[in-house]
C-alpha positions as CSV (number, residue, x, y, z in Angstrom):
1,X,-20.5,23.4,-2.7
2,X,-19.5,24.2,0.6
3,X,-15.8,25.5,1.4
4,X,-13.4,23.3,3.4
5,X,-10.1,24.3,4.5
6,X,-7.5,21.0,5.1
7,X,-4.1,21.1,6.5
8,X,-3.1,17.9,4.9
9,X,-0.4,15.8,6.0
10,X,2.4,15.2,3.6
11,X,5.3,13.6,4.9
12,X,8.5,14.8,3.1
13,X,10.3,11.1,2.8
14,X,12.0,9.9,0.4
15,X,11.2,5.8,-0.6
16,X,8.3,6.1,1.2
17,X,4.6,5.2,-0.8
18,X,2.6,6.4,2.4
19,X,4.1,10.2,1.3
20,X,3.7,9.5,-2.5
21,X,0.1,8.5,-1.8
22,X,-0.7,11.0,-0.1
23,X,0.8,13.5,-2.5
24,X,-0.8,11.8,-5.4
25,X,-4.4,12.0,-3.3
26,X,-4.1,15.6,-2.9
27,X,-2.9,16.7,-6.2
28,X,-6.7,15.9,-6.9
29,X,-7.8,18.6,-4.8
30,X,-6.2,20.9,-7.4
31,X,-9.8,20.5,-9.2
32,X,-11.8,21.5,-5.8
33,X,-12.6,25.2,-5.9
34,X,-13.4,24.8,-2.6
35,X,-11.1,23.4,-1.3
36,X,-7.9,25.4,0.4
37,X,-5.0,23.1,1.5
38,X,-2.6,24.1,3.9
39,X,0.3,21.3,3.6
40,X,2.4,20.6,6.7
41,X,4.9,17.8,7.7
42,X,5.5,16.5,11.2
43,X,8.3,19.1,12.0
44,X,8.1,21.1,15.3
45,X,7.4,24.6,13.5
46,X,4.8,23.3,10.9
47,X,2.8,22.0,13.8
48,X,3.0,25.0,15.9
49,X,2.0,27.1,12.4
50,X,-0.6,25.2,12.2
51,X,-2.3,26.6,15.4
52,X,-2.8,29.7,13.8
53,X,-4.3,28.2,10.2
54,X,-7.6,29.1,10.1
55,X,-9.1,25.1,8.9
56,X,-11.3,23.0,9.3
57,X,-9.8,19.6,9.5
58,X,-6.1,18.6,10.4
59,X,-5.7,15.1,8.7
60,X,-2.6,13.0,9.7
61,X,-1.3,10.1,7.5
62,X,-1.1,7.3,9.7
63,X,2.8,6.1,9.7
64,X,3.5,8.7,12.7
65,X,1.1,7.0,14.8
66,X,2.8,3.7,14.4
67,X,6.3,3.5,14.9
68,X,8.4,4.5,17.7
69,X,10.1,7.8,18.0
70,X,8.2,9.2,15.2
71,X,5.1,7.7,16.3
72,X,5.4,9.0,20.5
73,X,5.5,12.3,18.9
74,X,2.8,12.0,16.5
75,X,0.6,11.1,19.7
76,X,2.1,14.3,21.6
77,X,1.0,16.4,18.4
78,X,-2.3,14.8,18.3
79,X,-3.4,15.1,22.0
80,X,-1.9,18.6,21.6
81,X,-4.3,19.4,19.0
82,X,-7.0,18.0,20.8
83,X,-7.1,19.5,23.4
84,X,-7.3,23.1,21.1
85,X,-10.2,20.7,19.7
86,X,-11.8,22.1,23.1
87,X,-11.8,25.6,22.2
88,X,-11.8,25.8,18.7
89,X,-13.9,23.7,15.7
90,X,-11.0,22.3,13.8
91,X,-10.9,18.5,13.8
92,X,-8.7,15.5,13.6
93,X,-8.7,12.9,11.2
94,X,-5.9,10.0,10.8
95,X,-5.9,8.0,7.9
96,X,-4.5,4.6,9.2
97,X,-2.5,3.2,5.9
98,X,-1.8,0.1,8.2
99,X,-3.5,-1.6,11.4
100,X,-1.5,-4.6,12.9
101,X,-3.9,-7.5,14.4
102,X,-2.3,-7.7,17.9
103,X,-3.1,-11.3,18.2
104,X,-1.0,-12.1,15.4
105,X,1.8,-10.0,16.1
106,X,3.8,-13.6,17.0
107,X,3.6,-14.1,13.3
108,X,3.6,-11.1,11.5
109,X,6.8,-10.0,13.6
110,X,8.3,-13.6,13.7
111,X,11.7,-12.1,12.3
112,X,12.1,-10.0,15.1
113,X,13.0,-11.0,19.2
114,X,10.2,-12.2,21.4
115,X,11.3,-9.1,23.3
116,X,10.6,-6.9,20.4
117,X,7.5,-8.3,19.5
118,X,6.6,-7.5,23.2
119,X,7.4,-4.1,23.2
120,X,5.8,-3.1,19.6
121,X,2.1,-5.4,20.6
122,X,2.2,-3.1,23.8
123,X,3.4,-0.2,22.0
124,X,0.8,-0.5,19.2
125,X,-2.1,-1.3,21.9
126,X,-1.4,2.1,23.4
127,X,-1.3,3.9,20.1
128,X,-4.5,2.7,18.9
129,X,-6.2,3.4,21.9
130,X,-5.0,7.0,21.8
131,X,-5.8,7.8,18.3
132,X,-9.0,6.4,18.8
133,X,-9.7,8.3,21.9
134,X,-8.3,11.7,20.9
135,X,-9.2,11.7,16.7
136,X,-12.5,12.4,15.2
137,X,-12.4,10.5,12.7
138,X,-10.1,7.3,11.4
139,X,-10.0,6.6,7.7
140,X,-9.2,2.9,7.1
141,X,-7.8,1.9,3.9
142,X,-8.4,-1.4,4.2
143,X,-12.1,-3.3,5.5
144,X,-10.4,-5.4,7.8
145,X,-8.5,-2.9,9.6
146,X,-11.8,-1.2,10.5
147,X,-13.0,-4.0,12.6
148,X,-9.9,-4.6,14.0
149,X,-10.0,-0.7,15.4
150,X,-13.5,-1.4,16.2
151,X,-13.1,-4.3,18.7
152,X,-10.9,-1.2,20.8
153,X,-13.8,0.7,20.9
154,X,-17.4,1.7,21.8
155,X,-16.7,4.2,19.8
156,X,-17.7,2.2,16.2
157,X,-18.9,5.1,13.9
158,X,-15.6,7.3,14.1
159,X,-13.9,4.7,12.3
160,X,-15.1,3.8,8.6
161,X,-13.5,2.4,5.5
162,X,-12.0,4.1,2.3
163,X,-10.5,2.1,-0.4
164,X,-7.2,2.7,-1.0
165,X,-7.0,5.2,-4.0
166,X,-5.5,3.9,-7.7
167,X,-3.1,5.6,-9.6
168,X,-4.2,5.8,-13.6
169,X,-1.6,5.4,-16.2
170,X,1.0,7.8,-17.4
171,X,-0.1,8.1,-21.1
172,X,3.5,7.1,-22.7
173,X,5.4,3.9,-24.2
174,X,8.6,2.8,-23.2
175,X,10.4,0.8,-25.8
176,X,11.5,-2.4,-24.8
177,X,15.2,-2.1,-25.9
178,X,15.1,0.2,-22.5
179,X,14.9,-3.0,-20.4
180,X,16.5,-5.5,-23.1
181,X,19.9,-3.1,-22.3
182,X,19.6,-2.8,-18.9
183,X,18.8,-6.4,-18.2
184,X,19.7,-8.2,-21.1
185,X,16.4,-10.1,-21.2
186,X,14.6,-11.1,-24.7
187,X,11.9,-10.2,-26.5
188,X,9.8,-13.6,-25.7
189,X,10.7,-13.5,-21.9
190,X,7.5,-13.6,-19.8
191,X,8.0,-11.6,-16.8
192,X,6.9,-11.9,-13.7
193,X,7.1,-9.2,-11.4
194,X,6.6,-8.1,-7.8
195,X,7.8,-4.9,-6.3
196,X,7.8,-2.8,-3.4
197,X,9.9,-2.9,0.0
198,X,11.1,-6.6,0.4
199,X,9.5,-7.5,3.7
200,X,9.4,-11.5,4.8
201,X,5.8,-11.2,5.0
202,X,5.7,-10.4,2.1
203,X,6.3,-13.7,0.6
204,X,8.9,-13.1,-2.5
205,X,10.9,-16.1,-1.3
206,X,7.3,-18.3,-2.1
207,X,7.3,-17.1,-5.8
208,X,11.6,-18.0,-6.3
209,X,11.0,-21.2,-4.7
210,X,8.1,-21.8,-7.1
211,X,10.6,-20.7,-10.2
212,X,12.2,-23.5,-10.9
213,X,9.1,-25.7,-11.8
214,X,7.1,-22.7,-13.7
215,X,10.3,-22.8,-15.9
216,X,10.4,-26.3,-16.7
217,X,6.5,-25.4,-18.2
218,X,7.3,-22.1,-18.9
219,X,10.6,-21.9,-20.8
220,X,10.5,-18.5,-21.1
221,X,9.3,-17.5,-18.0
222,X,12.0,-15.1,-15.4
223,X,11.3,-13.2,-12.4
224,X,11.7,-9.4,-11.5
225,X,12.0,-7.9,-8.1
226,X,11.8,-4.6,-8.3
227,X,12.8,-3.0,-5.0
228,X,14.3,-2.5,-2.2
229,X,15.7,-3.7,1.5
230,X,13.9,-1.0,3.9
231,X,15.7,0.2,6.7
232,X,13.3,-1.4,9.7
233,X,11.8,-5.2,9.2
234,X,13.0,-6.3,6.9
235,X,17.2,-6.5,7.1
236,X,18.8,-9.2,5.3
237,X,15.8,-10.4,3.4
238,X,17.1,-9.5,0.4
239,X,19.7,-11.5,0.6
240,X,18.3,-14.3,1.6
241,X,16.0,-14.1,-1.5
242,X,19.2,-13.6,-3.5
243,X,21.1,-16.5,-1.7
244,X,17.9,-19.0,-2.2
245,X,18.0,-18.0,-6.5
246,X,21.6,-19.2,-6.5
247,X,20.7,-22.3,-4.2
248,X,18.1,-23.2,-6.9
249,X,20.4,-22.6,-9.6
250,X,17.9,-20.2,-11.4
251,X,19.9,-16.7,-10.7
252,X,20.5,-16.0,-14.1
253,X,16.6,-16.3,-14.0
254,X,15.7,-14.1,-11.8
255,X,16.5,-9.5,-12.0
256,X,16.7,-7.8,-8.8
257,X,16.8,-4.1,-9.7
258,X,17.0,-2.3,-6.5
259,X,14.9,0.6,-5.6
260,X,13.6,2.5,-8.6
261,X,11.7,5.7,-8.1
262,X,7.9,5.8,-9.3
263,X,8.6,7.7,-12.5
264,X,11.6,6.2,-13.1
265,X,11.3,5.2,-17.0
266,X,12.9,1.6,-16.1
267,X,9.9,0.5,-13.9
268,X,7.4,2.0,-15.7
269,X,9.0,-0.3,-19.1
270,X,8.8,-3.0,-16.4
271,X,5.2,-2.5,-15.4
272,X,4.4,-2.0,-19.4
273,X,6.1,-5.4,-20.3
274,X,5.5,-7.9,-17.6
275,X,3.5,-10.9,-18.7
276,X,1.4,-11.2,-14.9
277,X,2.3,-9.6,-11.6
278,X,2.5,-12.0,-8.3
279,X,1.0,-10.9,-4.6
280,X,2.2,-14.0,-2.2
281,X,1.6,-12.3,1.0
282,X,1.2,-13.6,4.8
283,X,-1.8,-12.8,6.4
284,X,-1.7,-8.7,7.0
285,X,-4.1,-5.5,7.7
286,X,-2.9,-2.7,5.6
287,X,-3.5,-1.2,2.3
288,X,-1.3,-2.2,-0.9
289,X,0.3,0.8,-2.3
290,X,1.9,-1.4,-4.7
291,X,-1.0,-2.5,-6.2
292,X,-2.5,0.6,-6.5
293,X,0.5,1.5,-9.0
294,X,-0.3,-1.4,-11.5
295,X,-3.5,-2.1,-11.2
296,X,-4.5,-0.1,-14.2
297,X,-2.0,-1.4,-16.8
298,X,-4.5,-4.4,-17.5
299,X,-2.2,-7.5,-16.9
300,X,-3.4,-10.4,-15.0
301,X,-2.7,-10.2,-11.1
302,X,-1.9,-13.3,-8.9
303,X,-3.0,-13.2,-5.3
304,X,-3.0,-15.1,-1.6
305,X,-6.3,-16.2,-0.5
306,X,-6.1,-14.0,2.5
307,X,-8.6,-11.3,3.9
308,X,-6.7,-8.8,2.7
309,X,-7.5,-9.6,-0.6
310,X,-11.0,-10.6,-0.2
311,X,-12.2,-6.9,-2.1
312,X,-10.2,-8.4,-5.2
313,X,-12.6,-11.1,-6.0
314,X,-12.6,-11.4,-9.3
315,X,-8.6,-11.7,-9.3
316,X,-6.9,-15.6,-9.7
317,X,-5.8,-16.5,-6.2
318,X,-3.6,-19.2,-4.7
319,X,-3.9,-20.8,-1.3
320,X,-1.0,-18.5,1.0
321,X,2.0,-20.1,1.8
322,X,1.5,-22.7,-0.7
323,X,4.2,-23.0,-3.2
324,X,2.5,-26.0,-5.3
325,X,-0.6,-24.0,-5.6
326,X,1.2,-20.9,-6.6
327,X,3.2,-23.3,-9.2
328,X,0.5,-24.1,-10.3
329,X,-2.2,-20.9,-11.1
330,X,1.4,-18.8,-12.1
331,X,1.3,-21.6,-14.8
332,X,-2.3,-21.2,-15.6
333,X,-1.7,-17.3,-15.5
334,X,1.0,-17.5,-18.5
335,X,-0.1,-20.2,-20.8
336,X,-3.6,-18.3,-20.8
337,X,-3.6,-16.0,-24.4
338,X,-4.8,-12.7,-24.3
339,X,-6.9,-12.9,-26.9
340,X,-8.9,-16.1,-25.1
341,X,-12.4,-15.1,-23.5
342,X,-11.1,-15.6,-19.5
343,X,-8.3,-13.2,-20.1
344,X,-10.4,-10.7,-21.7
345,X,-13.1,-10.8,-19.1
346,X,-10.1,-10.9,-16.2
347,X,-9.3,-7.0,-17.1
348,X,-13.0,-6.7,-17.8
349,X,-13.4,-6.9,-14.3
350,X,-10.0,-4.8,-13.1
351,X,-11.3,-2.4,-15.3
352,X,-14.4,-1.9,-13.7
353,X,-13.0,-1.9,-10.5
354,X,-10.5,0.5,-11.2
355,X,-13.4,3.5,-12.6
356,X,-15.1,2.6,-8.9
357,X,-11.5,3.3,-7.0
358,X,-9.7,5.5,-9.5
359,X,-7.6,8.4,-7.2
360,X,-10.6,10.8,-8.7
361,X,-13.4,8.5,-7.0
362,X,-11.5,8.3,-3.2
363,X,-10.5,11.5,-3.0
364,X,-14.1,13.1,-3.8
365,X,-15.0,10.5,-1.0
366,X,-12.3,11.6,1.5
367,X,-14.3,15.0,0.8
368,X,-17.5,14.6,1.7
369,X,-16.3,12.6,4.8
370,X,-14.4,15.6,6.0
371,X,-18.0,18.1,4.9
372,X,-20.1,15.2,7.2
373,X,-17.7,15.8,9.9
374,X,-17.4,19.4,9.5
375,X,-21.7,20.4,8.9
376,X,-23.2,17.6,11.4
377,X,-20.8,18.7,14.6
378,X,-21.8,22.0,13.6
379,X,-25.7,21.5,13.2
């Protein structure tokens, strides 16, 4: 096989899965021969080292693109390298982890200012259009973001789709007692769980509200929110979450565990003992890192009917926003056995799914992308 040189993006942040994807991607190079990595992050003297790396393909992760402050600079770096693009063969590759529809940016930003929303539609407008224009090649992690980048564009084949990587399973048990002491829940509990950054549009408050009724059918059932409050987005959603379980009375009901690290021995008991995991999002264009985490421990997952789903058909699925319909499949979801024959064929399906989109499969893909777009330019 033909050598490629990468300098790979990998962000240095802590609580942040675009950096732990990354890292986790990459690690599978370790099996590639011929491939030669040359890590950087988006500081000042790793960019300027990188004008004397001898690769073939600078790939950015997307996040720096996105966001102010980091993101003006990411398009300074990336116009800078293009422009050595001119004079050299190296090229440019983003992988966009996220790509915000700017016709619903009204709803997908509601909890910030009509000035904010404003500033980040316009802001995001002009980043996509750079990227575009001054990138080779644009790795989308999700299907819809792809057409959403396309409708920018003439420029429709430099942009492509590549699902989102997932992560196999560490290859250990964690005993039970490890949650039973930290959370004093019991041995018939079934637990629920959603994780990650607790953004509004992300629809935890749907799955409390919902509690109350799944209890009354579900006895044993209680809820775990394991994460976080990020730092942008998403201020004083926790609390709100926390302040509706005590308005419902089911706070005793309900663990919020704060942010736990990925190979923190608590979650991973979590993710090994939850009865179902719960996915109520609002309508959104990005890839789940979450997702990725679980979806090879073989428990039922519970979905919104959105687009961003749409690759999970085979996953149970209630209508978004809808708290009687989620009421109602979570119910479904726990009374089903796992020994019955929908169950079974439920993580049948994952299963299958996973060995097409294992970490292994996207990476090898990510590869011969980068060998297309190193070989073709070149022939």
């Amino acid at each position: 096989m033909k050598e490629i040189k990468i300098a790979n993006h990998l962000p240095n942040r802590q609580k942040c899965g675009i950096a732990s994807y990354s890292q986790k991607l990459y690690t599978e190079a370790e099996d590639y021969t011929n491939v030669k990595l040359f890590p950087f992050d988006t500081k000042f003297s790793d960019l300027v080292s990188l004008l004397f790396k001898p690769v073939d393909i600078v790939h950015f992760q997307h996040e720096f693109g996105i966001w102010p402050v980091m993101g003006l600079g990411f398009i300074f770096y990336l116009k800078k390298f293009r422009l050595i693009n001119l004079f050299t063969k190296k090229k440019i590759v983003v992988t966009m982890h996220t790509v915000w529809d700017l016709n619903k940016i009204e709803t997908n930003f509601s909890h910030y200012s009509y000035f904010l929303r404003w500033i980040i539609k316009f802001y995001l407008w002009i980043s996509y259009l750079v990227i575009i224009n001054l990138s080779h090649e644009i790795i989308c992690l999700n299907n819809d973001c792809v057409s959403l980048l396309q409708n920018l564009t003439s420029k429709r084949d430099k942009i492509e789709y590549l699902p989102h990587g997932l992560l196999k399973v560490e290859d250990k048990q964690i005993p039970l007692e490890v949650l039973i002491r930290r959370y004093g829940i019991n041995s018939n509990d079934k637990l629920i769980t959603m994780f990650g950054f607790a953004y509004p549009n992300k629809g935890f408050d749907l799955v409390i509200k919902a509690l109350p009724e799944v209890i009354k059918k579900i006895p044993q059932a209680k809820l775990i929110i394991a994460g976080s409050e990020p730092k942008d987005g998403g201020q004083g959603y926790m609390q709100k979450l926390i302040d509706l379980a005590e308005q419902l009375k089911i706070q005793d009901r309900i663990i919020f565990t704060g942010f736990l690290e990925d190979e923190d021995l608590v979650l991973q008991g979590i993710f090994q003992h939850s009865s179902c995991f719960v996915y109520p999002y609002y309508k959104r264009s990005s890839a789940s890192g979450s997702i990725s985490k679980i979806f090879a421990m073989n428990k039922p997952i519970l979905v919104s009917d959105i687009a961003f789903f749409k690759e999970y058909d085979f996953l149970p699925k209630f209508k978004e926003g809808n708290v009687s319909d989620l009421t109602l499949q979570l119910v479904k979801l726990l009374f089903v056995s796992s020994g019955e024959p929908s169950y079974q064929k439920n993580i049948l399906e994952m299963q299958n799914y996973y060995n097409q989109h294992s970490m292994t499969k996207v990476f090898n893909k990510q590869y011969n992308i980068f060998l297309k777009l190193i070989y073709d330019s070149n022939s």
